[in-house]
C-alpha positions in Angstrom: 9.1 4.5 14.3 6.1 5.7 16.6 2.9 6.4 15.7 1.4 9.7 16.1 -2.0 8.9 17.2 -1.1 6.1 19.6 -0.1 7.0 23.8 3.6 6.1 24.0 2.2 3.3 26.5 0.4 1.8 23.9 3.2 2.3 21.2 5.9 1.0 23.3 3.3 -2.5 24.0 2.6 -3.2 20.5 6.6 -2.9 19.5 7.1 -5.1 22.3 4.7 -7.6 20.8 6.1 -7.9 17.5 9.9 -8.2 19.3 8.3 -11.6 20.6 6.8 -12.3 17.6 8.6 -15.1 15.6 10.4 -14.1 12.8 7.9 -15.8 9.8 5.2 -14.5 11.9 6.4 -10.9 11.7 6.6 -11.5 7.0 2.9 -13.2 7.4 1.7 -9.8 9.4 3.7 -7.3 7.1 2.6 -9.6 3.7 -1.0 -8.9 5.0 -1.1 -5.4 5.5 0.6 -5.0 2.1 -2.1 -6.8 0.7 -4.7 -4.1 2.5 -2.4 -1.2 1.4 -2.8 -2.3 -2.0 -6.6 -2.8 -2.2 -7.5 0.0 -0.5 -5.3 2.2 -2.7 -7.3 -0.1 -5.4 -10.6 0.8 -3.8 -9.7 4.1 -4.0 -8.6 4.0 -7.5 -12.1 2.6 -8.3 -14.1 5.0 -6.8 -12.3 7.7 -8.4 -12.4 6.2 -12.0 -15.1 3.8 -12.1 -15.0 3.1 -16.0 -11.4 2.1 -15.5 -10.6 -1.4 -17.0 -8.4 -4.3 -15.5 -5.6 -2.7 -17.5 -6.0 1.3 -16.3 -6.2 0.3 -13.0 -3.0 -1.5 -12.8 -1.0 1.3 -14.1 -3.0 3.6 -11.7 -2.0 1.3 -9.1 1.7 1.0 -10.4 1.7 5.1 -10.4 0.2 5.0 -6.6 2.9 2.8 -5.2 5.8 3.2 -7.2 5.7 6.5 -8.9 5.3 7.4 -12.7 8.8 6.7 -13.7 8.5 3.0 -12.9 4.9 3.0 -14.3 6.2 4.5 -17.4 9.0 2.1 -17.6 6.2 -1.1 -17.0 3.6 0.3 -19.0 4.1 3.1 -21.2 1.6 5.2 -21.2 0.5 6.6 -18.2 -2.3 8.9 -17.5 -1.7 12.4 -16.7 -4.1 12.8 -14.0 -2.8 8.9 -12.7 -1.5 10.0 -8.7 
């Protein structure tokens, strides 16, 4: 998959970077930019509903990466406005 924004020069360097990568190099760099996904969506979410407790936030989280079925299915209820 290429990116948009990036020369084809450019694209073509960094996917021939991560071919050389090692393997368990590759998880540790796609483990970390999960972990960034998921707290700037959670950045997000806390700028949007500041008053939102430990408990809120997860499901609002749940809703932004997985949808509202699974959040419903984890949590129950989910709130309406929750994208």
């Amino acid at each position: 998959m290429s990116m948009a924004d990036t020369s084809p020069q450019a694209d073509a360097r960094y996917h021939e970077l991560l071919r050389r990568m090692p393997p368990e190099k590759r998880l540790e760099a796609a483990m970390r930019l999960s972990q960034a996904v998921r707290e700037l969506a959670l950045a997000s979410i806390r700028a949007r509903h500041p008053g939102a407790d430990d408990q809120e936030l997860r499901v609002r989280l749940t809703v932004r990466l997985y949808g509202h079925g699974c959040a419903r299915r984890l949590f129950g209820h989910v709130p309406a406005d929750a994208t």
